[in-house]
N, CA, C and O of each residue as an XYZ file, in Angstrom:
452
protein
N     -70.291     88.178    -71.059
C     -69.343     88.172    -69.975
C     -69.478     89.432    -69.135
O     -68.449     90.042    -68.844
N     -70.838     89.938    -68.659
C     -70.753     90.998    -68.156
C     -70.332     91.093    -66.738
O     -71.438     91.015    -66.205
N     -70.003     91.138    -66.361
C     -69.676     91.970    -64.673
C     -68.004     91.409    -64.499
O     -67.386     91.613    -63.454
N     -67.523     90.834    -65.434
C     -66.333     90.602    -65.128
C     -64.867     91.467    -65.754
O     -64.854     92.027    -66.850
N     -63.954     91.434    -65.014
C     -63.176     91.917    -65.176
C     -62.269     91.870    -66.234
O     -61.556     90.949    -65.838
N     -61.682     92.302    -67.559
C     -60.713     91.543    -68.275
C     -59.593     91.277    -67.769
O     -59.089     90.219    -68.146
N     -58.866     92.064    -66.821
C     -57.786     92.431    -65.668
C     -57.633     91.039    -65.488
O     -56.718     90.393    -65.998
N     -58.965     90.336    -64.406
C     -58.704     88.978    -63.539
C     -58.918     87.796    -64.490
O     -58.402     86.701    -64.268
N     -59.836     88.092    -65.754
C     -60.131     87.207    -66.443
C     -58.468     86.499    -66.863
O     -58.057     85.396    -66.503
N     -57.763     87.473    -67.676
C     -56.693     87.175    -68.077
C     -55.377     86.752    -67.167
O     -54.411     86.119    -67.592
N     -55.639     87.471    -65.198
C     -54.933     87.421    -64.323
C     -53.597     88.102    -64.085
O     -52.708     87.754    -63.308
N     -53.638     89.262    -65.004
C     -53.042     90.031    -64.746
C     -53.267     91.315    -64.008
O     -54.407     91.524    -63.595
N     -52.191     92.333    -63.756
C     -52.378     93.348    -63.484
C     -52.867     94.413    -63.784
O     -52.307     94.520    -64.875
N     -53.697     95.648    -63.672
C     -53.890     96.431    -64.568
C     -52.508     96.813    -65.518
O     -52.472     96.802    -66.748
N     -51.258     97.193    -64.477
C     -49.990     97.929    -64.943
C     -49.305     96.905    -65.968
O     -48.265     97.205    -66.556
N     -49.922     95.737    -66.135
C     -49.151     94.991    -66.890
C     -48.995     95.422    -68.360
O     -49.836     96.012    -69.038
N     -47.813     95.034    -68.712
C     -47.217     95.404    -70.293
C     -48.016     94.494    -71.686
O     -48.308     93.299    -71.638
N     -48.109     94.852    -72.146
C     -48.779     94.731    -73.485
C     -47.802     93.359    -73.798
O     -48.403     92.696    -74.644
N     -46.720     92.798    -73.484
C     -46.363     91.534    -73.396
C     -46.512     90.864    -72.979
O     -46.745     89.800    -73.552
N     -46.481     91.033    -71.199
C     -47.243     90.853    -69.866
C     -48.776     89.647    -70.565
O     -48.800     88.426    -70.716
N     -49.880     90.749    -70.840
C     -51.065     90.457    -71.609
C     -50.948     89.287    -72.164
O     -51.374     88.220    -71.722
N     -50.299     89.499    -73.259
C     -49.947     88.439    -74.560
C     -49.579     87.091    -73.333
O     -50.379     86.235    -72.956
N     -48.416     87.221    -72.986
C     -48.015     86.179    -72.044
C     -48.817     85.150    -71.851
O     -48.867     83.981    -72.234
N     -49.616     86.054    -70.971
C     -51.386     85.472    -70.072
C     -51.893     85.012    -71.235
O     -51.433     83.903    -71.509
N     -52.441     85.312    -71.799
C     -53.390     85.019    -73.389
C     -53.047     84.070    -73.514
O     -53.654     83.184    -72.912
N     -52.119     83.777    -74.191
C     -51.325     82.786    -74.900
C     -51.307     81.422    -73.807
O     -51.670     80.298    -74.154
N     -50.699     81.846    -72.120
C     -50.987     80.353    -71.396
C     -52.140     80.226    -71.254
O     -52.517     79.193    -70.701
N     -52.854     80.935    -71.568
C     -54.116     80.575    -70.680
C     -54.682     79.303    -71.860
O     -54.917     78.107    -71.685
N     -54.772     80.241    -73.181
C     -54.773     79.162    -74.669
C     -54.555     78.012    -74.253
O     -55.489     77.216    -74.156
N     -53.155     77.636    -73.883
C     -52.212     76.327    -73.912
C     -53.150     75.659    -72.656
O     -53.653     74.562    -72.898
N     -53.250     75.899    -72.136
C     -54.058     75.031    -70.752
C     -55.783     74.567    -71.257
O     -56.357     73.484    -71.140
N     -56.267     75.885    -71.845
C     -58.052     75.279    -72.143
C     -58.154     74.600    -73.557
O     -59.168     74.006    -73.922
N     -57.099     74.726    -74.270
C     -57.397     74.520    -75.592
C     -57.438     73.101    -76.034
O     -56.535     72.295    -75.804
N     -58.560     72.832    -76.696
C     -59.017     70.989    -76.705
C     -57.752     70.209    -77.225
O     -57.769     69.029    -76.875
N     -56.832     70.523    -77.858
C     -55.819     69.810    -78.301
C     -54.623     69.605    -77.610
O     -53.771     68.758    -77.880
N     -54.604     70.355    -76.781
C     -53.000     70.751    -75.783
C     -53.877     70.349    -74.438
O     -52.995     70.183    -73.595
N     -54.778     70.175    -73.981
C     -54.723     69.268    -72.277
C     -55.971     69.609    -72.205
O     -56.352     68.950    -71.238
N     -57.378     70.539    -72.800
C     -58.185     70.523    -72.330
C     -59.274     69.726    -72.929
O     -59.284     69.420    -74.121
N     -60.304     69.356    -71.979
C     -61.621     68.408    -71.916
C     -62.475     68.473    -73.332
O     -62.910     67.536    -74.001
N     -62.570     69.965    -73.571
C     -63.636     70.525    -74.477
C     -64.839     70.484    -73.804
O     -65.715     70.595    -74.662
N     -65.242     70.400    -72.905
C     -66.805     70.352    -71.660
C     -67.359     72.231    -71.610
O     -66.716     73.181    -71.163
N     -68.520     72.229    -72.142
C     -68.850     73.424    -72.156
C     -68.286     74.969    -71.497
O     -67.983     76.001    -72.097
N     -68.289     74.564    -69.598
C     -67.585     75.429    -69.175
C     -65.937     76.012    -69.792
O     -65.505     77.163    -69.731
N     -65.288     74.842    -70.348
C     -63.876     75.046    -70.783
C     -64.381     76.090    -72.221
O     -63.866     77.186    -72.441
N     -65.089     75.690    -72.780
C     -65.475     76.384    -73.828
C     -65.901     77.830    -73.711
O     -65.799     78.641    -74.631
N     -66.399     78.099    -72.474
C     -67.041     79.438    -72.666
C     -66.338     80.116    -71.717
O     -66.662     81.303    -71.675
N     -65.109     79.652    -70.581
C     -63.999     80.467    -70.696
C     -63.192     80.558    -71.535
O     -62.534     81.595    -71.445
N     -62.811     79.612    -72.725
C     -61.818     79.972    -73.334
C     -62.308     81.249    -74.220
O     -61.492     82.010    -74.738
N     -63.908     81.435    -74.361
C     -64.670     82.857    -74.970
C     -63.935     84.184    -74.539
O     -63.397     85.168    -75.046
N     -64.266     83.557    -73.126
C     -64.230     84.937    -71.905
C     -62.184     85.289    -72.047
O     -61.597     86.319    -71.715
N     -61.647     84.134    -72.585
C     -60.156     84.639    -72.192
C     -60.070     85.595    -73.946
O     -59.258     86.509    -74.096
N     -60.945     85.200    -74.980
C     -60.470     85.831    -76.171
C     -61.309     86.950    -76.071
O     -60.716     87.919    -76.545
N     -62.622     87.297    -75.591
C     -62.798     89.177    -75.159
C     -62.153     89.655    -74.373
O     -62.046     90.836    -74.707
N     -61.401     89.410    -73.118
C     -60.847     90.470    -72.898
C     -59.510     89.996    -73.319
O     -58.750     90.186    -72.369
N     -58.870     89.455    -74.335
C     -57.491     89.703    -74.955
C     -58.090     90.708    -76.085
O     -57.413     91.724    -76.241
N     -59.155     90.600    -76.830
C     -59.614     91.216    -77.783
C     -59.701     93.160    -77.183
O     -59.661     94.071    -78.011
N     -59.774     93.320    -76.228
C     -60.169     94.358    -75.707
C     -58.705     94.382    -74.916
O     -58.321     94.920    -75.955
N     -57.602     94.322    -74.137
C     -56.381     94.542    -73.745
C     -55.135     94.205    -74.669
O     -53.933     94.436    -74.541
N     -55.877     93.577    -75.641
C     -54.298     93.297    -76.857
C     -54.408     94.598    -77.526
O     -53.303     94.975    -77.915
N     -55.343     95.398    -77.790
C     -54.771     96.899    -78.531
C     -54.678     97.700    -77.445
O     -55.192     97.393    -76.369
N     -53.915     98.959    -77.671
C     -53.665     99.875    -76.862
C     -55.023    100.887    -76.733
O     -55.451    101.468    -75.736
N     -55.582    100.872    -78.258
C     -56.819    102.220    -77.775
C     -58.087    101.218    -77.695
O     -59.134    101.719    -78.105
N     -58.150    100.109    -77.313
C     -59.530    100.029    -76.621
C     -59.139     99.561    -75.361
O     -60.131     99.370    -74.658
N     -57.695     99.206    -74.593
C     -57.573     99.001    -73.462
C     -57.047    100.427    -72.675
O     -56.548    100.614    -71.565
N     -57.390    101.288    -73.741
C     -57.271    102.867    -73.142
C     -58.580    102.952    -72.672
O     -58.906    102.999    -71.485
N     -59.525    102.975    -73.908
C     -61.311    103.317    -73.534
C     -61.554    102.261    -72.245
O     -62.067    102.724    -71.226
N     -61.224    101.004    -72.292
C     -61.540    100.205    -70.828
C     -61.436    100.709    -69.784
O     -62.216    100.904    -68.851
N     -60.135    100.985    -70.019
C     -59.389    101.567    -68.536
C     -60.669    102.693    -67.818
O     -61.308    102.603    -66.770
N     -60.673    103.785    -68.969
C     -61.234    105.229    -68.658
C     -63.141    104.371    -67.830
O     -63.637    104.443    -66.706
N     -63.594    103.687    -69.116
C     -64.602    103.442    -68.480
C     -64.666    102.538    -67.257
O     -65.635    102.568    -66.499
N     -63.687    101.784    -67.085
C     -63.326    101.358    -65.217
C     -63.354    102.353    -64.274
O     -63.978    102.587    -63.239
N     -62.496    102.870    -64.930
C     -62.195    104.085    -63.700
C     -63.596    105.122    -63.389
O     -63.837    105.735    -62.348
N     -64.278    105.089    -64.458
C     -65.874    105.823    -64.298
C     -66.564    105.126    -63.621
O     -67.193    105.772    -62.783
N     -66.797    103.669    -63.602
C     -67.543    102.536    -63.005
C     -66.783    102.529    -61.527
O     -67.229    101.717    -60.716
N     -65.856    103.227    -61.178
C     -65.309    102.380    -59.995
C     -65.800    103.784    -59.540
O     -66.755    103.561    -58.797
N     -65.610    105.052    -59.629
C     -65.934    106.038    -58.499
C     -67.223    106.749    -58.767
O     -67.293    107.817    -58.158
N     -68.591    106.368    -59.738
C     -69.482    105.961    -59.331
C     -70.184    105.397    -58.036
O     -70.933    105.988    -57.257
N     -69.672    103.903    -58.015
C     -69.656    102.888    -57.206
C     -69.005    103.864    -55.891
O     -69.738    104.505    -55.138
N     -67.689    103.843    -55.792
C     -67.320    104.872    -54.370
C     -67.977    105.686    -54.045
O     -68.014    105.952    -52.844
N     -68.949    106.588    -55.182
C     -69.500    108.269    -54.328
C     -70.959    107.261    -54.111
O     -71.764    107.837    -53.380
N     -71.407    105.991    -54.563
C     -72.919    105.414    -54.020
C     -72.052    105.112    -52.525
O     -72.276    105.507    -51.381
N     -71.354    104.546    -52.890
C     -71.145    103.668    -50.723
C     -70.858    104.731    -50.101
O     -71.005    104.714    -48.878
N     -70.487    105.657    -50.596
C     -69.748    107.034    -49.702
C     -71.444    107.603    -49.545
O     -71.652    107.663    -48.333
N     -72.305    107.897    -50.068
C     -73.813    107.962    -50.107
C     -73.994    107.401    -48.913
O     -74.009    107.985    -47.830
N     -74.169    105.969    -49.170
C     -74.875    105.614    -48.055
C     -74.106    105.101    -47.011
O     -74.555    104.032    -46.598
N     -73.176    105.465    -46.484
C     -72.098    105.520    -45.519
C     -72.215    106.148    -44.934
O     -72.047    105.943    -43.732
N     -72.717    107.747    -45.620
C     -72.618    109.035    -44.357
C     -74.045    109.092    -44.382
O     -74.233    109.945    -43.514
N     -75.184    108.759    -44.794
C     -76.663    108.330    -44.475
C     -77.043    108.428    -42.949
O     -78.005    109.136    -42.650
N     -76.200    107.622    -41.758
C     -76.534    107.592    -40.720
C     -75.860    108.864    -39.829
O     -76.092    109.128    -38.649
N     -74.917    109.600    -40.800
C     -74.189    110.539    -39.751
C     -75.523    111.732    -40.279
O     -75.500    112.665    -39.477
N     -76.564    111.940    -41.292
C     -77.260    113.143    -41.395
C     -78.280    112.619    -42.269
O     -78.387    112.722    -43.490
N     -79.147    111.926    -41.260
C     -80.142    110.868    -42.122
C     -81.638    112.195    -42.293
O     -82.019    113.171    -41.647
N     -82.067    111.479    -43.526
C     -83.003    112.217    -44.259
C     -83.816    112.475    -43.338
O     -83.839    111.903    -42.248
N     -84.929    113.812    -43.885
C     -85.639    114.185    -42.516
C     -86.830    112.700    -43.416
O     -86.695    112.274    -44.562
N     -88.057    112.195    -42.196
C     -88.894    111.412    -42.413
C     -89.943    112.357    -42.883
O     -90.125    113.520    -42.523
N     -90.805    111.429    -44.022
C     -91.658    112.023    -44.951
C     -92.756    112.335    -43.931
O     -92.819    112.073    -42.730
N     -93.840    113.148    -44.982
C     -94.583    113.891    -44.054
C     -95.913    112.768    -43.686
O     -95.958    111.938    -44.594
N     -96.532    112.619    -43.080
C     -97.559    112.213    -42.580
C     -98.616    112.554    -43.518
O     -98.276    113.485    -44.248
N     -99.821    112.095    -43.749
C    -101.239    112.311    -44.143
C    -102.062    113.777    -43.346
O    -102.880    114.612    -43.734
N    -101.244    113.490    -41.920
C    -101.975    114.586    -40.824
C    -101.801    115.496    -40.898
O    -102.658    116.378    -40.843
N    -100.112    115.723    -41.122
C     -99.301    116.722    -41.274
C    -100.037    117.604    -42.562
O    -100.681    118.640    -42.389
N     -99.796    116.968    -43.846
C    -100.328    117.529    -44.606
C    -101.706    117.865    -44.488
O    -102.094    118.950    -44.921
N    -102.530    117.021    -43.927
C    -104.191    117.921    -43.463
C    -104.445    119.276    -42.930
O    -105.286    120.121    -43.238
N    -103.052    119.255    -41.634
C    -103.044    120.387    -40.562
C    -102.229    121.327    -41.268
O    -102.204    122.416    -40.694
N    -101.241    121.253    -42.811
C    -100.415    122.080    -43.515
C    -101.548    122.644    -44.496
O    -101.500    123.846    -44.758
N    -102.504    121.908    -45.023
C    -103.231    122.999    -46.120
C    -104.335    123.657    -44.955
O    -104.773    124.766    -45.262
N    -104.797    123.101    -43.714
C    -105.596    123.544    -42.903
C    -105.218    125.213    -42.667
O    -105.907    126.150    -43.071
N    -104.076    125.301    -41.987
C    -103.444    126.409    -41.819
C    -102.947    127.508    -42.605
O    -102.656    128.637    -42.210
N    -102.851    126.738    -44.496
C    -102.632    127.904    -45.163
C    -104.300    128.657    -46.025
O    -104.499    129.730    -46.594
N    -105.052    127.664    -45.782
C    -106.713    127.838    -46.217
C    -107.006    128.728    -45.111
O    -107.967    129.453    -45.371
N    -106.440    128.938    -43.828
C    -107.432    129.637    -42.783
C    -106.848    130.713    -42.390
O    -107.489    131.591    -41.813
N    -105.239    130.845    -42.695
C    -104.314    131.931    -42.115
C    -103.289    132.085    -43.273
O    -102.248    131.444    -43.135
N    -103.409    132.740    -44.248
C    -102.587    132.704    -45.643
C    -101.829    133.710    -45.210
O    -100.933    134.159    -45.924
């Protein structure tokens, strides 16, 4: 389940309460689960995966601590790359040197050191 969120998976908030969580968990159960209304068709199956890792990872407090921290590392990462290449055009790199350049650069330090 990589690139997804447990936050949206479950459809809650980050700020939501550790009941909050449970809440979500628990309907989400009641809706995919083959005995209470759902199909059992693969996709139903491998969200109902995706809804028990991230309950597995937001139902305790210290690994939806470590989540959090490593979100918050992943998210302003991500901000200082677009902030990168955002200000790119306000003080764009000088262009690499030429073949010539460098001919006429060792020319000049071989003849005038």
């Amino acid at each position: 389940m990589r690139g997804r969120d447990f936050y949206d998976v479950l459809g809650v908030e980050r700020s939501a309460s550790p009941q909050e969580v449970r809440a979500a968990y628990r309907r989400l159960l009641r809706e995919l689960h083959p005995d209470r209304g759902g199909h059992g068709t693969a996709a139903e199956r491998e969200r109902l995966g995706e809804i028990m890792e991230a309950y597995a990872v937001l139902g305790r407090e210290d690994r939806r601590a470590a989540y959090d921290a490593a979100l918050e590392r992943a998210e302003s990462v991500l901000w200082a790359r677009e902030l990168r290449r955002s200000s790119e055009w306000l003080a764009p790199r000088p262009a690499a040197r030429t073949d010539r350049e460098d001919d006429l650069l060792w020319f000049l330090l071989r003849w005038f050191p």
